[in-house]
Structures are given as C-alpha cells and as structure tokens.
N, C-alpha and C positions, 0 to 999 in steps of 0.2 A: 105790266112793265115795272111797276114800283115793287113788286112782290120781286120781282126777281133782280132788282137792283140789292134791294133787303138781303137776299140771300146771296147771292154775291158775296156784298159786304161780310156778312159772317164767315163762311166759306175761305175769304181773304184775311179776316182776323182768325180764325181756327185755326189757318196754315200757317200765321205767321207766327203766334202761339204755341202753337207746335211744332217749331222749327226750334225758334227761340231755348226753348227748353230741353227738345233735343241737340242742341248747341253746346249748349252748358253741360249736357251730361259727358259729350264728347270732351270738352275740358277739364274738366273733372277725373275723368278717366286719366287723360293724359299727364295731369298731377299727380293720380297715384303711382301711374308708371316710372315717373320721374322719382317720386320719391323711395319706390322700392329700389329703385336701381342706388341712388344714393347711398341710400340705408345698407345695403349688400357693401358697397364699397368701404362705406366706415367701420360697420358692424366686422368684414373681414378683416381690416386694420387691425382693429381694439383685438379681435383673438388671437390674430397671428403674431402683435407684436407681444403681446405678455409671453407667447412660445418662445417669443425671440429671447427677450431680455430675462427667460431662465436661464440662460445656458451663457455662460462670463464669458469664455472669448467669442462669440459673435456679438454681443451688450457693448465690450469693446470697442470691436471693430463698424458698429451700427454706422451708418451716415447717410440714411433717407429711403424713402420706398416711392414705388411709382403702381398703379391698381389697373387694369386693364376686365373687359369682361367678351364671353361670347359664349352664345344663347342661355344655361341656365350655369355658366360656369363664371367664378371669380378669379382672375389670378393676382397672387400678389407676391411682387418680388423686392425683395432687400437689398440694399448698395453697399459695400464697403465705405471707408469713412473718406476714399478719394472719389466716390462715384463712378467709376470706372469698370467696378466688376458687379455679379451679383454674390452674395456670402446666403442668402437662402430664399426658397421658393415655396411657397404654399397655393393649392388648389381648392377652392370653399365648390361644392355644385347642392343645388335642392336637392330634395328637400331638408336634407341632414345635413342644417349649415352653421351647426353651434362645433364642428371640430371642422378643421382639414381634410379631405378625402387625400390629398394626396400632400407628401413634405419631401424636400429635397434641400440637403446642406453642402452639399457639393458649392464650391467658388467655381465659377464660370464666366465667362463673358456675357456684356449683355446683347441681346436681339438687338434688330435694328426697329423693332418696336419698342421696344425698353427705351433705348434710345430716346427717339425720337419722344418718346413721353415726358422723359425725363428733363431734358430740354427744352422743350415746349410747358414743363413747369416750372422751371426754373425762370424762362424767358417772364413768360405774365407773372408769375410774381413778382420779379425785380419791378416789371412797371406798375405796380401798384404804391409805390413809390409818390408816385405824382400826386402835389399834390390836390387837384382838382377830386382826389376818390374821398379823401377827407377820412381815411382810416386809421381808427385807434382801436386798443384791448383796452377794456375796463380792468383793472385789479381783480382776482381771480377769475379770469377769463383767458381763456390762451387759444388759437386761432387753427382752425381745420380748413385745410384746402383739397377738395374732391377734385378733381380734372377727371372728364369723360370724354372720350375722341368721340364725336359724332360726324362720319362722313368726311365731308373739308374743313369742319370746320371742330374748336375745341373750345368744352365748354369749363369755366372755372369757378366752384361754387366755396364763398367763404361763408363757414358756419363756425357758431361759437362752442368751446366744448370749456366744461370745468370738473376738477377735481371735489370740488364741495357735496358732499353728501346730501343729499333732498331738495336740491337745486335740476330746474329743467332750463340751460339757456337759450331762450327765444330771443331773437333779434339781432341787431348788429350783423345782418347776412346778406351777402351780396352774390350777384352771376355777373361774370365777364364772360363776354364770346369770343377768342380771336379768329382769324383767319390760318391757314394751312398753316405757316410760316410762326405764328405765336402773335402776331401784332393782336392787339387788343382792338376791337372795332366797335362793339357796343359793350353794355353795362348797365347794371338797375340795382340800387337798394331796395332792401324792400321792409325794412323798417327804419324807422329815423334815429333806433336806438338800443341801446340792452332792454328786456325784457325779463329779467330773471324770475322767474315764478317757482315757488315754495309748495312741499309736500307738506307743510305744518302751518297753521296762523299763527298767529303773534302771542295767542294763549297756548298754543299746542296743541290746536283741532287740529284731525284729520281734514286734506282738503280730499275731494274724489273727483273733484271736475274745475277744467280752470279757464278765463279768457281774456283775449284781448283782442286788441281793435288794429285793424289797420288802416293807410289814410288812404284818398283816392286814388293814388297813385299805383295804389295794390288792393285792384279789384277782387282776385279772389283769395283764398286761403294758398296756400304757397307749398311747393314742395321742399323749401328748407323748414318749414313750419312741421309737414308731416315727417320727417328724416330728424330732427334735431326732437321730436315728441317720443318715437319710436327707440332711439337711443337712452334717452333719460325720464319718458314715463313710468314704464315697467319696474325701474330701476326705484322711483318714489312712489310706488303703490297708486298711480292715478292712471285709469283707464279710458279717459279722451279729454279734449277741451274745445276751447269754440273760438272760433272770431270772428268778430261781428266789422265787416264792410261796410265802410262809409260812402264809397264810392255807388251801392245797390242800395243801402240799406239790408243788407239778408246777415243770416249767421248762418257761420257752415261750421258744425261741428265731427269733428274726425272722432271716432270710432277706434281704438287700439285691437279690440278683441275681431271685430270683425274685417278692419282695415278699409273702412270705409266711410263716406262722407256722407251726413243729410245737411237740407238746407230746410232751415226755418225765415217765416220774415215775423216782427215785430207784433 
C-alpha cells in the first residue's frame, strides 16, 4: 500500500512536471509568434517608407500609413496628407521580404478595411492621452505604434525606435487591447522604463551579448523585447541577449541567428 502510494506520488509530480514545462514551451512559442508578426509589420514600414520618401511628390503628400497581414502576406498602404485616400501600396510575402513583391502608386480610395484600421488607430491613440498611461518619449527616442486586428478585438503595441547609431531601444513598451469599436479595455507596461543598451562600452569594447531584468510583473521575456532586438540587433552587430525574470528567477535568452529562446536558471 505504501509502495504504491510512493509511486503515485511520483507519477503525480512527473505529470505535473511535465505539464509545467510543456506550458512554458507553449508560451514561448506564442511569443515568438507575436513577435515575428510584429517584427514583419515594422520591418515592412522601415522598407516601404524609405521607397516612399524617394520619390518628392508622394514625401509631399505622405500623412500616415495603416499595416494589415494575411497568412504569409504583409500589406501596407500609404494616406494622403487628408487621410482620405491611399497615394501608395506595397505587398512584402516570404520568404523574400527585404523588397516589395508587389508596388502600386496609383491614388485610390481606401477599403473599408483601411478604414476601419485607420480609425481604430487613430481612435487609441488619441486615448492614450489619459493620463492614468503615464506616457512620455525620452530625448532621442521617438515612438512606434504596431496595431494588429486580431478577431474582435485590436491589439496596440507602443515600441521605442531611434535614430542614434549603435543604440538597441529596449523599454518604455506597452500593449493596449480595445474592443471592436477602439475603446481601450485592458493594457500592461512592461517595463517601468527606457532601457537603451549600447553596441560599444564606455572604452569602446565590442559588446556581443546584452541583459536586462524584468520586474514581476513581467514574468517572461516579451514579444516587444524580441521585435525591438530584431530591428536593432543586426543593425549593432550583436546577436542575442538575455533577461533575467525576477518574477521565476530564470533567464531566457533570445537567439537572433536561430530565432529562438533558451532558458537558463541561476
């Protein structure tokens, strides 16, 4: 009776054990999904608009873009300076996503998908206003706003981007969620601050690996973490970093070349 109580017990922690970490893998995964899809969203930005702003009279006439995606396709379309129309459209799909597969400069009308994005960002951003969000830009930091329609609901991810050469900026990044409509219903920071981390030390070492901490609040490594590294790693010669959770105690360091996470503990 006691042998088999014993093994029970094991049996019961082996499962739970192995749930546990089968758990985590599943989240994990879903962070990188998040953050590929992110990363496609910016990363088509950053190319299409340098396209844009060759060409003076649509640079002109520029006045916002809105990003949309379906299965391995990105689109992204450009506003006139009234929002009203579109002045140009680009198609990014994999695997060959450093040009356009497809361009189109034709002025047209927008979808009532365009629309409806475009409004629905305009709308949460105006309420970020409030101010319970407590949002500022540090001095060379200027502010990126991803919106993903997922479903009913629409997701709004503020990441930091900068001009500054050998700078990756981490931090200062939030997700609002609204409802169909744009109202803002939840929201999470997920760091309490800029983070800006350097491809050079203060002598002028090479850095090759870099980290930082998150508080409890932000149990795991984050998809604006891996989308804002992915951006401006490559860019400062460093090919992953870490952050160590206070919330677990683990470090999960992201991987650039293979695009993936391990987890260490202490």
């Amino acid at each position: 009776m006691r042998l088999n109580t014993i093994l029970f017990l094991f049996i019961t922690i082996f499962h739970n054990a192995y749930s546990q970490e089968e758990n985590l893998e599943l989240k994990l995964d879903s962070i990188i999904a998040e953050a590929d899809l992110m990363y496609k969203y910016e990363k088509a930005v950053w190319i299409s608009t340098d396209l844009l702003m060759s060409d003076k009279k649509l640079k002109k006439n520029y006045g916002g873009y809105v990003v949309r995606h379906e299965t391995d396709s990105i689109f992204v379309t450009y506003l006139d300076k009234n929002q009203k129309e579109s002045i140009a459209r680009y198609v990014f799909v994999d695997p060959n996503f450093n040009k356009p597969c497809q361009i189109s400069l034709e002025t047209s009308s927008l979808t009532l998908l365009e629309k409806e994005l475009l409004d629905t960002k305009l709308k949460m951003i105006n309420q970020l206003s409030d101010n319970k969000y407590n949002i500022s830009f540090p001095q060379g930091f200027n502010p990126n706003f991803v919106l993903i329609k997922a479903n009913t609901i629409f997701k709004l991810y503020l990441i930091m981007g900068t001009s500054e050469a050998g700078v990756i900026p981490f931090g200062n990044d939030y997700l609002f969620e609204s409802d169909i409509e744009g109202n803002i219903t939840n929201w999470k920071k997920f760091h309490s601050r800029m983070i800006p981390t350097y491809s050079k030390g203060p002598n002028g070492e090479i850095v090759v690996s870099v980290i930082h901490s998150h508080l409890k609040t932000t149990p795991y490594i984050t998809a604006t973490d891996i989308c804002t590294f992915r951006l401006y790693g490559e860019l400062c010669g460093i090919g992953e970093f870490m952050v160590l959770c206070t919330a677990t105690g683990k470090y999960y360091k992201y991987i650039l070349k293979t695009n993936t996470i391990e987890i260490t503990e202490p």
